[in-house]
N, CA and C atoms of all chains as a GROMACS GRO file, in nm:
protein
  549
    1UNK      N    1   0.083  -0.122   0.000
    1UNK     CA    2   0.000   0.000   0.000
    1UNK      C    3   0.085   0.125   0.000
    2UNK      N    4   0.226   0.085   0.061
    2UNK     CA    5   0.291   0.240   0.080
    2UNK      C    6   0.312   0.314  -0.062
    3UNK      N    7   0.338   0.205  -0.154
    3UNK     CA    8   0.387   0.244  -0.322
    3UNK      C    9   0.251   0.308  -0.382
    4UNK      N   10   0.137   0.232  -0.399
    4UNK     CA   11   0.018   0.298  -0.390
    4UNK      C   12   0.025   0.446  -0.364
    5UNK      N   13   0.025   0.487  -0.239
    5UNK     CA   14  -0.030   0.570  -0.177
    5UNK      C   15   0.107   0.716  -0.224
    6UNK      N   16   0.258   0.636  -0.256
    6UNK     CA   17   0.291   0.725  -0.329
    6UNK      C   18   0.274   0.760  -0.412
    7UNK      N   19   0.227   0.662  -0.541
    7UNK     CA   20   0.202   0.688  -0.662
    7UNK      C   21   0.110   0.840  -0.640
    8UNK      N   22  -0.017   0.821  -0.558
    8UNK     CA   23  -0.099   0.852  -0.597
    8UNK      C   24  -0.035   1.013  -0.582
    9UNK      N   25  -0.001   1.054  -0.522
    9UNK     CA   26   0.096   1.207  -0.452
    9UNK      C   27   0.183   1.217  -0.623
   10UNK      N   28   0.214   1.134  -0.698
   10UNK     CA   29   0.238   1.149  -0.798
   10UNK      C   30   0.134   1.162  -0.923
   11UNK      N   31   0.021   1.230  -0.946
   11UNK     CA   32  -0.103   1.182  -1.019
   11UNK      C   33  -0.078   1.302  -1.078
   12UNK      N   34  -0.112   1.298  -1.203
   12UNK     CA   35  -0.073   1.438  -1.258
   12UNK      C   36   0.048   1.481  -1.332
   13UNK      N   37   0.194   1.442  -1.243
   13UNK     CA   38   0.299   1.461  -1.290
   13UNK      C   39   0.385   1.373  -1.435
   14UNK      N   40   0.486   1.417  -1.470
   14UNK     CA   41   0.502   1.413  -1.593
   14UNK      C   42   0.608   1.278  -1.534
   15UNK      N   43   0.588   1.170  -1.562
   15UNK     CA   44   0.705   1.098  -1.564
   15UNK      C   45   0.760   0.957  -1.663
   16UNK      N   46   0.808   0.899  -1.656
   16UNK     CA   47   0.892   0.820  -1.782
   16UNK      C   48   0.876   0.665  -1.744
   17UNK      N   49   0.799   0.609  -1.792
   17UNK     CA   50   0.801   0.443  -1.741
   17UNK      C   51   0.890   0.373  -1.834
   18UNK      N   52   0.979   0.298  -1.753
   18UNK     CA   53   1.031   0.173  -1.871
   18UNK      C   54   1.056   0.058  -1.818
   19UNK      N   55   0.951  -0.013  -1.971
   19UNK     CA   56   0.888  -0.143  -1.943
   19UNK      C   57   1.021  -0.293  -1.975
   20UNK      N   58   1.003  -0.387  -1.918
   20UNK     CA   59   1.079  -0.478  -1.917
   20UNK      C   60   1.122  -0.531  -2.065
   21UNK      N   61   1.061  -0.477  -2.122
   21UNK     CA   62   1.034  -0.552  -2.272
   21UNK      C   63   1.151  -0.420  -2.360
   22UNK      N   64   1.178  -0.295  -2.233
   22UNK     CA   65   1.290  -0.207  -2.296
   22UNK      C   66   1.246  -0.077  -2.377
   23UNK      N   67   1.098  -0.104  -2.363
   23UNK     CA   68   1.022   0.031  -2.426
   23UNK      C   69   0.984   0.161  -2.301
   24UNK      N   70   0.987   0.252  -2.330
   24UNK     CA   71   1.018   0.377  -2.220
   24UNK      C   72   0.882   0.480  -2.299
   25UNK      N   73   0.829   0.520  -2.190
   25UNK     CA   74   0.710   0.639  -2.197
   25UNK      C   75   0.682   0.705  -2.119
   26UNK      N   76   0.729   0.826  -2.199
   26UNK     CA   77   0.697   0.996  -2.079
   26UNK      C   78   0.587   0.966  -2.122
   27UNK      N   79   0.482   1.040  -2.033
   27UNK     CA   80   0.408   1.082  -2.014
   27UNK      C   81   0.271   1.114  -1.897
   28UNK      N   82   0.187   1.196  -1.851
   28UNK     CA   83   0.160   1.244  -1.750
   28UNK      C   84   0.031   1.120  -1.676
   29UNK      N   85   0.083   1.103  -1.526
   29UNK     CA   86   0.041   0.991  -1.439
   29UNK      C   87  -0.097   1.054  -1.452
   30UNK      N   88  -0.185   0.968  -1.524
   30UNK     CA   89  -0.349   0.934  -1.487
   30UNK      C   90  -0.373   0.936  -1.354
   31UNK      N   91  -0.348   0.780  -1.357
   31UNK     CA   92  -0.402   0.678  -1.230
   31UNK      C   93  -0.311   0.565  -1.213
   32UNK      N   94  -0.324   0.522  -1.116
   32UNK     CA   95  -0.250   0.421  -1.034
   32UNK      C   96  -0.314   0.325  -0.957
   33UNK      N   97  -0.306   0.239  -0.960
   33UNK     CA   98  -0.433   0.137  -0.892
   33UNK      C   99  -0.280   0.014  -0.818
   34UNK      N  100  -0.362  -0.092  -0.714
   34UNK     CA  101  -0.334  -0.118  -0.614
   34UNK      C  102  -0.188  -0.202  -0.639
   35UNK      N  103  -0.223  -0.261  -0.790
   35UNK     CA  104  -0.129  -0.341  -0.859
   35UNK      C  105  -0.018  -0.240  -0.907
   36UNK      N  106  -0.018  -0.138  -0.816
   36UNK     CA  107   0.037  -0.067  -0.956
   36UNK      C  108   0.048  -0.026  -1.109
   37UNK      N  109  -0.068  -0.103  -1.193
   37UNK     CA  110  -0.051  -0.062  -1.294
   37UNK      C  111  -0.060   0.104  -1.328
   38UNK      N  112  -0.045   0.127  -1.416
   38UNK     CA  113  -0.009   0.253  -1.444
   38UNK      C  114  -0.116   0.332  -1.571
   39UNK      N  115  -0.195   0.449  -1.553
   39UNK     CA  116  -0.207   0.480  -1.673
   39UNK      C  117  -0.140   0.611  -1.699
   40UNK      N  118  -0.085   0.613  -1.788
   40UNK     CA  119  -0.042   0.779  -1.876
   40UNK      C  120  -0.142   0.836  -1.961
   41UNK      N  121  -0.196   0.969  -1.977
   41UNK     CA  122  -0.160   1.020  -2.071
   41UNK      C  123  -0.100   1.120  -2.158
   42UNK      N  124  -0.150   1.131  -2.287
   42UNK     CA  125  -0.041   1.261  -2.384
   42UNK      C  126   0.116   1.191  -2.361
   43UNK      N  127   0.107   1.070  -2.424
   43UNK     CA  128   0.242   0.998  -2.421
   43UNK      C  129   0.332   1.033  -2.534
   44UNK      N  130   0.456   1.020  -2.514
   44UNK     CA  131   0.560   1.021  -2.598
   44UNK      C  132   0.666   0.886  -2.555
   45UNK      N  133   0.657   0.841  -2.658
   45UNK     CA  134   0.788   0.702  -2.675
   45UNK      C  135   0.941   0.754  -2.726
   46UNK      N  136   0.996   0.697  -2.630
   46UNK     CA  137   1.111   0.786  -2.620
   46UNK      C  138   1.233   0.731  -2.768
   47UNK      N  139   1.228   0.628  -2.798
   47UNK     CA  140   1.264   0.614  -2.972
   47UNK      C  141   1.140   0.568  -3.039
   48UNK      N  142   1.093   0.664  -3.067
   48UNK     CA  143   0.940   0.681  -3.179
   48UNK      C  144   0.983   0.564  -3.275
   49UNK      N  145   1.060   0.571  -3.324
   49UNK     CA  146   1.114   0.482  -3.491
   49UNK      C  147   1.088   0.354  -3.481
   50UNK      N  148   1.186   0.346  -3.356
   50UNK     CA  149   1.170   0.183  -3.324
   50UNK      C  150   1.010   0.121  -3.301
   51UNK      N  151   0.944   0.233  -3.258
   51UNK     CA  152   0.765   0.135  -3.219
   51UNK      C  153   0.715   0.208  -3.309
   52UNK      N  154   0.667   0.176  -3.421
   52UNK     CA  155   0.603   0.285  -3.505
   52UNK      C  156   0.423   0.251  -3.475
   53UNK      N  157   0.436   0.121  -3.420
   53UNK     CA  158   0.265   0.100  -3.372
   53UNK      C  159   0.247   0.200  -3.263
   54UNK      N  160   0.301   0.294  -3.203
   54UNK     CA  161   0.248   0.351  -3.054
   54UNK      C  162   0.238   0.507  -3.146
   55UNK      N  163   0.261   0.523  -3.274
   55UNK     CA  164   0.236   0.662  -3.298
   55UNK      C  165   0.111   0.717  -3.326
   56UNK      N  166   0.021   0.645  -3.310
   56UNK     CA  167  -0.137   0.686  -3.286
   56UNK      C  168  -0.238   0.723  -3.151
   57UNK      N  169  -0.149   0.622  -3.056
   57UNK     CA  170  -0.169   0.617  -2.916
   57UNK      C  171  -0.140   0.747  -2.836
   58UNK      N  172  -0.218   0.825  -2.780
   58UNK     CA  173  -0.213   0.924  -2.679
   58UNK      C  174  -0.226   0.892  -2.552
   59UNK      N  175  -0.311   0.798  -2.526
   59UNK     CA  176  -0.392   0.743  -2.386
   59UNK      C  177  -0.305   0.589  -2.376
   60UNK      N  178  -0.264   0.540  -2.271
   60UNK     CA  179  -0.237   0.412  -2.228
   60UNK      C  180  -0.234   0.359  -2.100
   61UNK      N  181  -0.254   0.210  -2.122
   61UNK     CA  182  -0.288   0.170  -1.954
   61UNK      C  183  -0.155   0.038  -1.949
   62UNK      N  184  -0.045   0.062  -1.826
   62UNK     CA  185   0.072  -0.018  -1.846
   62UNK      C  186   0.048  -0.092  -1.752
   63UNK      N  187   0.054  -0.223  -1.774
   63UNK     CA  188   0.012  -0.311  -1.661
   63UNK      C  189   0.114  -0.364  -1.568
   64UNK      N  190   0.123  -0.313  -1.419
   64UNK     CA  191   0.232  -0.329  -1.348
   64UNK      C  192   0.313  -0.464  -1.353
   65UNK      N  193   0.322  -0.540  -1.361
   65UNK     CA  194   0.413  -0.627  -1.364
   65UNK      C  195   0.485  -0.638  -1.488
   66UNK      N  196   0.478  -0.573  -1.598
   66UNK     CA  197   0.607  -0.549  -1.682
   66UNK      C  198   0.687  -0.421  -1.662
   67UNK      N  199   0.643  -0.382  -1.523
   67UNK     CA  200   0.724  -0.214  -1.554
   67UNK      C  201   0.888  -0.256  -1.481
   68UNK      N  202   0.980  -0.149  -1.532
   68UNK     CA  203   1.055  -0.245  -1.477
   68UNK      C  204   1.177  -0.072  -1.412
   69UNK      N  205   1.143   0.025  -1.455
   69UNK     CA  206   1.219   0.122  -1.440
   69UNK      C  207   1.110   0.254  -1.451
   70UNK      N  208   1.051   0.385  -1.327
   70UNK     CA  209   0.950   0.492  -1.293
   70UNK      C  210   1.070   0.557  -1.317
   71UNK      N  211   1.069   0.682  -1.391
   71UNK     CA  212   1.180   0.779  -1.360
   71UNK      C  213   1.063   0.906  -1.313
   72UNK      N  214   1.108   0.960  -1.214
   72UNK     CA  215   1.049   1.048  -1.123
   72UNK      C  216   1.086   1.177  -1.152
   73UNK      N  217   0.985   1.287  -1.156
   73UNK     CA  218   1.118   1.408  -1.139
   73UNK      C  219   1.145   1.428  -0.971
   74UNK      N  220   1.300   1.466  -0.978
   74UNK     CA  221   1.332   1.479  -0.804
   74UNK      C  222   1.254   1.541  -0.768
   75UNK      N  223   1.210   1.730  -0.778
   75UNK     CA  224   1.181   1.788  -0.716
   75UNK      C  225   1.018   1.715  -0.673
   76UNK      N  226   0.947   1.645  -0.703
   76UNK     CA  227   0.844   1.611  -0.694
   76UNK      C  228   0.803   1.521  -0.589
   77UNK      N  229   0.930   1.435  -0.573
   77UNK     CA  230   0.948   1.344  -0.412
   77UNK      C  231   0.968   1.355  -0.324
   78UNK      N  232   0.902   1.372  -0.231
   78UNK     CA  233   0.970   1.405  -0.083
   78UNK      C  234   1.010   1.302   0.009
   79UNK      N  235   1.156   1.315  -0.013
   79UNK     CA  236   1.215   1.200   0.057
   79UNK      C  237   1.196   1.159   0.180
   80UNK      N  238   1.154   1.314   0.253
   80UNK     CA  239   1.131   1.289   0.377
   80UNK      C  240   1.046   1.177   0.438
   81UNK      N  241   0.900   1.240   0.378
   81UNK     CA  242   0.782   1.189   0.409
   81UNK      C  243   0.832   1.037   0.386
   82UNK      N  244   0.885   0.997   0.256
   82UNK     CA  245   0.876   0.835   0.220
   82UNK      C  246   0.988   0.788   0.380
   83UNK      N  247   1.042   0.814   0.393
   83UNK     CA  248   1.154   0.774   0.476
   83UNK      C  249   1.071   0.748   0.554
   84UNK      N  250   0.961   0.857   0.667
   84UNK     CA  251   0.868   0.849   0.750
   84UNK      C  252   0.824   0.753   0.718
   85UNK      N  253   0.745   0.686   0.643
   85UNK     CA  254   0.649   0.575   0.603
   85UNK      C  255   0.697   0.476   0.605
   86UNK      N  256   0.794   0.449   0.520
   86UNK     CA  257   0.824   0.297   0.534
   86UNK      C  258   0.894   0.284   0.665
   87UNK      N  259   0.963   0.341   0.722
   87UNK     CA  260   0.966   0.336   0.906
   87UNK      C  261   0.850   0.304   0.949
   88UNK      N  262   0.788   0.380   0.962
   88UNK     CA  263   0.614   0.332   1.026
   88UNK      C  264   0.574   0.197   0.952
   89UNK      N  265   0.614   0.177   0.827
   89UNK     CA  266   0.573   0.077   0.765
   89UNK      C  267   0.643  -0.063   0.798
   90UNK      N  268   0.779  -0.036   0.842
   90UNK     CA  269   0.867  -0.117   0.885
   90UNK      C  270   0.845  -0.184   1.038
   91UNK      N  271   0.786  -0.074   1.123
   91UNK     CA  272   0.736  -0.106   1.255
   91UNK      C  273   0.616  -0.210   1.243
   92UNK      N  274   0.512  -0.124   1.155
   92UNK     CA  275   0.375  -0.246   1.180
   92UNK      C  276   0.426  -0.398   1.132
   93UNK      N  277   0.516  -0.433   0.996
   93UNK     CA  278   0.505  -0.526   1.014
   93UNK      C  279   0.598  -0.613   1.113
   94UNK      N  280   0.677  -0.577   1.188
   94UNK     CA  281   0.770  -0.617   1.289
   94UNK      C  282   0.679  -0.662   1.403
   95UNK      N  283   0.580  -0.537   1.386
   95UNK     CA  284   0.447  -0.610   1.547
   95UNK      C  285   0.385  -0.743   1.468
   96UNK      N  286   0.358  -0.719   1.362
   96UNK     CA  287   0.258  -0.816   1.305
   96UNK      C  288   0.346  -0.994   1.283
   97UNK      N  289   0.469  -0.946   1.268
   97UNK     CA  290   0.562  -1.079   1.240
   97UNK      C  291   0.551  -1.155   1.404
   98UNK      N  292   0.554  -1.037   1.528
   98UNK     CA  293   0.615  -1.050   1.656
   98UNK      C  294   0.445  -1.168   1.741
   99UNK      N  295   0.334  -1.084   1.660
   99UNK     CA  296   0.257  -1.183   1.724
   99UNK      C  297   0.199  -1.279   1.661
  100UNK      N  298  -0.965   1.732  -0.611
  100UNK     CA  299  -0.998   1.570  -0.590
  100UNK      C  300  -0.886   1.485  -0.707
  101UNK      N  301  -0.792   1.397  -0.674
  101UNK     CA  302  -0.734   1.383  -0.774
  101UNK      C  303  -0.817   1.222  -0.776
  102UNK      N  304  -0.820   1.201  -0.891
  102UNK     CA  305  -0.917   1.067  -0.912
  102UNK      C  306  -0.857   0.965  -0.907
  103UNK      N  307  -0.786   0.846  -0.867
  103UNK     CA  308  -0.649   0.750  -0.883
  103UNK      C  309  -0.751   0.631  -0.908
  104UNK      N  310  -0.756   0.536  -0.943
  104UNK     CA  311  -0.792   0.423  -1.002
  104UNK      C  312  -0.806   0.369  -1.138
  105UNK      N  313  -0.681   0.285  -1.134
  105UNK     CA  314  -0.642   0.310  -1.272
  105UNK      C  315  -0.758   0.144  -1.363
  106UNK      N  316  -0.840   0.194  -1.372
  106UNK     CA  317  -0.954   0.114  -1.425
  106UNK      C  318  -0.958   0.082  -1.540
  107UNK      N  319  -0.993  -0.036  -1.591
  107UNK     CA  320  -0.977  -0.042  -1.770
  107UNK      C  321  -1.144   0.013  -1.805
  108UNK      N  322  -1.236   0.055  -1.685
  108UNK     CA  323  -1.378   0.048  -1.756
  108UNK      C  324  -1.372   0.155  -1.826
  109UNK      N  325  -1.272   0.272  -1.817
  109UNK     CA  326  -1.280   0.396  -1.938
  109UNK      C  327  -1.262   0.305  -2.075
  110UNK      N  328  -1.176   0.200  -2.081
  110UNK     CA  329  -1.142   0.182  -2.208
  110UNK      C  330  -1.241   0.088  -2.279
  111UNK      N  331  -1.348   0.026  -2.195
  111UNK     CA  332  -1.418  -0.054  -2.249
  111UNK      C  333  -1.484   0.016  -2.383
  112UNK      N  334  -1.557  -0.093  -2.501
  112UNK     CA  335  -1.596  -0.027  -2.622
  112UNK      C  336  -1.499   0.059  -2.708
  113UNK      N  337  -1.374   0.128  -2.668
  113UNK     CA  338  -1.270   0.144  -2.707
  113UNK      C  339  -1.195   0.096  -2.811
  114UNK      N  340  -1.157   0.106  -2.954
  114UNK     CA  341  -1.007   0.076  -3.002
  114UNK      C  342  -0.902   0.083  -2.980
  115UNK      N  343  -0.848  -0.019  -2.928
  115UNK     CA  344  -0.720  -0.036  -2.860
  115UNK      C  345  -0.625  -0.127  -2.927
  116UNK      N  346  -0.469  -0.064  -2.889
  116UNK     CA  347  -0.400  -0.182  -2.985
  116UNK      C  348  -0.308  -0.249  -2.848
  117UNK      N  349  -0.330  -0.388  -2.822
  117UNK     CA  350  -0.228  -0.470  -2.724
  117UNK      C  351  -0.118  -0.503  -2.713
  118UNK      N  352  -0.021  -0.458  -2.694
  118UNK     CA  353   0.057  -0.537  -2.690
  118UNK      C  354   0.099  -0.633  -2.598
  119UNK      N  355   0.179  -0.755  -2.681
  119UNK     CA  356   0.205  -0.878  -2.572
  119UNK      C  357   0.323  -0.851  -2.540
  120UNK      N  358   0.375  -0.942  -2.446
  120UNK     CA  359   0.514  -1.009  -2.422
  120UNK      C  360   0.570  -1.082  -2.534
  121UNK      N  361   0.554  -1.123  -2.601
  121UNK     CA  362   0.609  -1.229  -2.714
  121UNK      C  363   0.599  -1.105  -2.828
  122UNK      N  364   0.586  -0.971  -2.844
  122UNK     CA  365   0.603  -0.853  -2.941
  122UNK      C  366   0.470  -0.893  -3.013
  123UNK      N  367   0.375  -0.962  -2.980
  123UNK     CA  368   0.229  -0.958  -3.090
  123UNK      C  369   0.212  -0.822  -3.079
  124UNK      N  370   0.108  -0.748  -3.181
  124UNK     CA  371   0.009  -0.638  -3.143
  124UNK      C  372  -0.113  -0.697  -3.219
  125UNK      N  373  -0.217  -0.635  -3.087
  125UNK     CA  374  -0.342  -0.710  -3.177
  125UNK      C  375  -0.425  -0.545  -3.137
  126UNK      N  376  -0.495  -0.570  -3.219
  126UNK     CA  377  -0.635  -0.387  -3.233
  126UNK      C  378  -0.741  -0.479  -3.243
  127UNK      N  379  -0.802  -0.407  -3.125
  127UNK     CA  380  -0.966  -0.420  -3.176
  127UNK      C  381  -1.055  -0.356  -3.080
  128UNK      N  382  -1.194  -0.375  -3.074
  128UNK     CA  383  -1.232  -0.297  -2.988
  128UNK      C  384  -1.259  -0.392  -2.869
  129UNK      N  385  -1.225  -0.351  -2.735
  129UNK     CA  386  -1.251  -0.411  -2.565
  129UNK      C  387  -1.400  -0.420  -2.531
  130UNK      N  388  -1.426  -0.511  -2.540
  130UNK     CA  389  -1.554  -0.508  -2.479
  130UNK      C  390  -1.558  -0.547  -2.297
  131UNK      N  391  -1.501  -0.680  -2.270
  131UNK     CA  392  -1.491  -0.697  -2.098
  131UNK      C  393  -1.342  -0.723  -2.080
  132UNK      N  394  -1.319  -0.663  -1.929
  132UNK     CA  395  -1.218  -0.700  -1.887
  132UNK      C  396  -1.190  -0.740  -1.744
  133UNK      N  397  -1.079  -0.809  -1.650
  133UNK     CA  398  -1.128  -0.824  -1.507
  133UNK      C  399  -1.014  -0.791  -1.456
  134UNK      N  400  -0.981  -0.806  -1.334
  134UNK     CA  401  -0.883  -0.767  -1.217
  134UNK      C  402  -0.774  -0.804  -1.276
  135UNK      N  403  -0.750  -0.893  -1.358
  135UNK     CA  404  -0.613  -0.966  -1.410
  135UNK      C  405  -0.550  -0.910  -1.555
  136UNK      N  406  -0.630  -0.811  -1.606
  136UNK     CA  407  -0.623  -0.748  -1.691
  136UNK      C  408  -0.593  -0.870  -1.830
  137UNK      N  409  -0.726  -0.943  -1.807
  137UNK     CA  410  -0.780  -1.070  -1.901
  137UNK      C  411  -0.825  -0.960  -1.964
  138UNK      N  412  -0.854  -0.979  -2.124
  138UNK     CA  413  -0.931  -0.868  -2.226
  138UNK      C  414  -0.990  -0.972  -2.287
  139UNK      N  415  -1.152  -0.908  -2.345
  139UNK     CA  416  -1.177  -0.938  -2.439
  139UNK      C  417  -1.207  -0.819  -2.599
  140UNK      N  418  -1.163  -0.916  -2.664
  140UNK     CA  419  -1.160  -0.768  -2.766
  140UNK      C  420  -1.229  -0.810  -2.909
  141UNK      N  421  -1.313  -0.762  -2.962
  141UNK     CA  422  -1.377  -0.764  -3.087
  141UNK      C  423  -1.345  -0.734  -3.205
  142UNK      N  424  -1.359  -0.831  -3.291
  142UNK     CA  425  -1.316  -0.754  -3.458
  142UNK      C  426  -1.173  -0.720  -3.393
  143UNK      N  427  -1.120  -0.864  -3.382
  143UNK     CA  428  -0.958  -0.810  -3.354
  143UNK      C  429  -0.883  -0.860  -3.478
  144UNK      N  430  -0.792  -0.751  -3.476
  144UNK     CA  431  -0.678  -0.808  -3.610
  144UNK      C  432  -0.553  -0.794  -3.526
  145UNK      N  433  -0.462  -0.913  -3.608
  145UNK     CA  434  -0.316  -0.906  -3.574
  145UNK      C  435  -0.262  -0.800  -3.656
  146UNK      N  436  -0.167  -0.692  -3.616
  146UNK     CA  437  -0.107  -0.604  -3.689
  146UNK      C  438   0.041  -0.636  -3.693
  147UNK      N  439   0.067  -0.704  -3.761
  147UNK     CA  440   0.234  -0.729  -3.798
  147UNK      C  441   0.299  -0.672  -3.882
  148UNK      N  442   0.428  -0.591  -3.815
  148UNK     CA  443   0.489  -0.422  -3.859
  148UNK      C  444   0.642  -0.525  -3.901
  149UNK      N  445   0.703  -0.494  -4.031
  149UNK     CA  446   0.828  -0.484  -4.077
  149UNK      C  447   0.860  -0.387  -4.111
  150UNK      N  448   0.946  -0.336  -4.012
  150UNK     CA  449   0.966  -0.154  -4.034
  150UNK      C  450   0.877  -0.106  -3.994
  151UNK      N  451   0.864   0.010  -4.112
  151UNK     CA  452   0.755   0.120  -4.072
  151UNK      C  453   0.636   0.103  -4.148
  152UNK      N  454   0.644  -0.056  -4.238
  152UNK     CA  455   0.536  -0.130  -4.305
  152UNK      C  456   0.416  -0.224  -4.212
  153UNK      N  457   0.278  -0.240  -4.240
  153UNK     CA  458   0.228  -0.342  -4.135
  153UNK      C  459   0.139  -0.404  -4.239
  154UNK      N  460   0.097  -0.542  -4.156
  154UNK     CA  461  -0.030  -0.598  -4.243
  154UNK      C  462  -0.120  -0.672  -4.128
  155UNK      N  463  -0.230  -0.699  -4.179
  155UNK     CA  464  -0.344  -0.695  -4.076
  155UNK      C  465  -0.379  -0.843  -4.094
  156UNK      N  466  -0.376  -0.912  -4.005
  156UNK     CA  467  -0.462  -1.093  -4.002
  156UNK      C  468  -0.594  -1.079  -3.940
  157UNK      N  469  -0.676  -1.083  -4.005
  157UNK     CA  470  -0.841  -1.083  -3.902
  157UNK      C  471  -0.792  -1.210  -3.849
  158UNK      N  472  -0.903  -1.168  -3.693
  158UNK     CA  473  -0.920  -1.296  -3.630
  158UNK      C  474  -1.057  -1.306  -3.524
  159UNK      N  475  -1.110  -1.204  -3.559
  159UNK     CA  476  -1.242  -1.182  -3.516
  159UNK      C  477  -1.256  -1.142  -3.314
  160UNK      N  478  -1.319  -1.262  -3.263
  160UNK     CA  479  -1.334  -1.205  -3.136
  160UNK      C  480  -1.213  -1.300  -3.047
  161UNK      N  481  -1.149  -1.237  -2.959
  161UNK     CA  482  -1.024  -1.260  -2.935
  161UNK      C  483  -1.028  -1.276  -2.740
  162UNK      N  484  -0.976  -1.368  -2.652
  162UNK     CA  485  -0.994  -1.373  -2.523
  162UNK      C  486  -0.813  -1.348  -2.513
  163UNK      N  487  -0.757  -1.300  -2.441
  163UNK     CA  488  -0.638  -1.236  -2.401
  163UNK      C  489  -0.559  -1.274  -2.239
  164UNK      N  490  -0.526  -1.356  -2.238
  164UNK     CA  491  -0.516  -1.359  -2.087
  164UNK      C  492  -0.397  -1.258  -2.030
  165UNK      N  493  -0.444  -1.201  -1.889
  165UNK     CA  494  -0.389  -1.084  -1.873
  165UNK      C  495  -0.231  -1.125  -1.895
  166UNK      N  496  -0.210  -1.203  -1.823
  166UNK     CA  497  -0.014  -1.263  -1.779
  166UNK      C  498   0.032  -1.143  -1.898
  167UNK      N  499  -0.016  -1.197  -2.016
  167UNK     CA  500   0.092  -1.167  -2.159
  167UNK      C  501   0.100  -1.025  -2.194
  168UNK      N  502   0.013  -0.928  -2.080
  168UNK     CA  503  -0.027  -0.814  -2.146
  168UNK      C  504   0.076  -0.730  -2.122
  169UNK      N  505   0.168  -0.618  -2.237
  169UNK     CA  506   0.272  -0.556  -2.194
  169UNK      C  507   0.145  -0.384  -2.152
  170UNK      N  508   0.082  -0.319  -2.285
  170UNK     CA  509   0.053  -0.187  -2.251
  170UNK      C  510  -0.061  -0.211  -2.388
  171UNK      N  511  -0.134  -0.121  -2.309
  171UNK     CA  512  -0.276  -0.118  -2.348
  171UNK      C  513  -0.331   0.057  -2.423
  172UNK      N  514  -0.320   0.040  -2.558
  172UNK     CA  515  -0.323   0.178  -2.623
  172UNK      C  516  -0.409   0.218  -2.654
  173UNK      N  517  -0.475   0.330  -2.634
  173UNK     CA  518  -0.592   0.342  -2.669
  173UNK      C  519  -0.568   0.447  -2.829
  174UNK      N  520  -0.606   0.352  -2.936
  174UNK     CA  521  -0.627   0.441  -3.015
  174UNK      C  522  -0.700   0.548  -3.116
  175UNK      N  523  -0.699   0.680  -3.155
  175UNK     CA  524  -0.733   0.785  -3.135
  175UNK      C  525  -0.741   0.833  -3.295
  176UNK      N  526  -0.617   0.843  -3.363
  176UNK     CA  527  -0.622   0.876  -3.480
  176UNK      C  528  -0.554   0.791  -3.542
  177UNK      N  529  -0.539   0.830  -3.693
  177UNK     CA  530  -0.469   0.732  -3.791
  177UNK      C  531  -0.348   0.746  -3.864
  178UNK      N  532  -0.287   0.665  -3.823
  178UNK     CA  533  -0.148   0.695  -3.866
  178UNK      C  534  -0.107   0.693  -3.982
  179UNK      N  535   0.010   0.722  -4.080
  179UNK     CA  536  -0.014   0.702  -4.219
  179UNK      C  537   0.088   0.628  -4.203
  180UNK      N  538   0.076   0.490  -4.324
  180UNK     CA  539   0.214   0.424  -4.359
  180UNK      C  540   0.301   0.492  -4.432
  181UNK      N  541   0.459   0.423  -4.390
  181UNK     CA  542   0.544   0.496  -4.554
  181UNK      C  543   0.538   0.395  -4.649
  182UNK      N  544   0.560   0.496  -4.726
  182UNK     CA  545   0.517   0.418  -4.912
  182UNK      C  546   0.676   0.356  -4.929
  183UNK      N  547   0.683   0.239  -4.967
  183UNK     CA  548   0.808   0.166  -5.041
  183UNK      C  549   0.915   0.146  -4.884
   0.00000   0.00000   0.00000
């Protein structure tokens, strides 16, 4: 849930997925659902030539388990907060392992 | 309100082109889909690209199981081929 719940603080922003298969796409975070999949849109493929099938496509939905590389912009992450969380996140499951 | 749920029901009834894991692309239009991102898709054709050339295999109504699915395109306008 913690990745989730970052994504979602990311909704809107412009960022770059690249998929296992080696294909890469800017473009601006839709939605994010529990699996992580991903939707963009107003995409751009970052070597157009090579996929000439995605040059019609504006809208797409990337299904999390081939993603394999989020490029983020920095200013947009707050390291802090994540640090906070997965600490807290790190505690609950330590109680939960403990009983 | 930022809206987050990244749902395929916008894309239902949709022209979409699939791609697999194994580099297929198939187009057609989505009619159902479920949690596993299983598709079903209508009046589907295989689009097989050499270069910046393609050709189309009908194959009518098509069940997709999610595993194979790389990215899901929704498409919008029409692209032109190059000639030769």
């Amino acid at each position: 849930m913690l990745f989730y719940s970052f994504y979602k603080t990311l909704v809107g922003k412009e960022i770059t997925v690249e998929l296992k298969n080696d294909l890469a796409i800017t473009g601006y975070l839709q939605s994010v659902d529990q699996f992580l999949n991903i939707k963009l849109r107003d995409i751009r493929v970052e070597e157009e030539q090579k996929y000439p099938y995605m040059l019609s496509v504006k809208n797409c939905f990337i299904r999390g388990s081939v993603v394999r590389y989020v490029h983020l912009p920095a200013d947009d992450v707050d390291v802090d907060t994540l640090q906070d969380h997965a600490r807290l996140e790190a505690r609950e499951q330590k109680k939960a392992q403990q009983q | 309100m930022s809206f987050s749920n990244a749902s395929l029901c916008d894309e239902v009834d949709k022209k979409l082109i699939v791609v697999l894991r194994d580099g297929k692309k198939f187009i057609g239009v989505m009619r159902t889909f479920d949690q596993f991102a299983n598709i079903i898709l209508q009046d589907t054709v295989e689009r097989i690209y050499v270069g910046n050339c393609y050709s189309d295999k009908y194959l009518g109504v098509f069940f997709i199981r999610g595993d194979n699915v790389v990215i899901l395109g929704e498409i919008v306008c029409l692209e032109y081929e190059s000639i030769g």
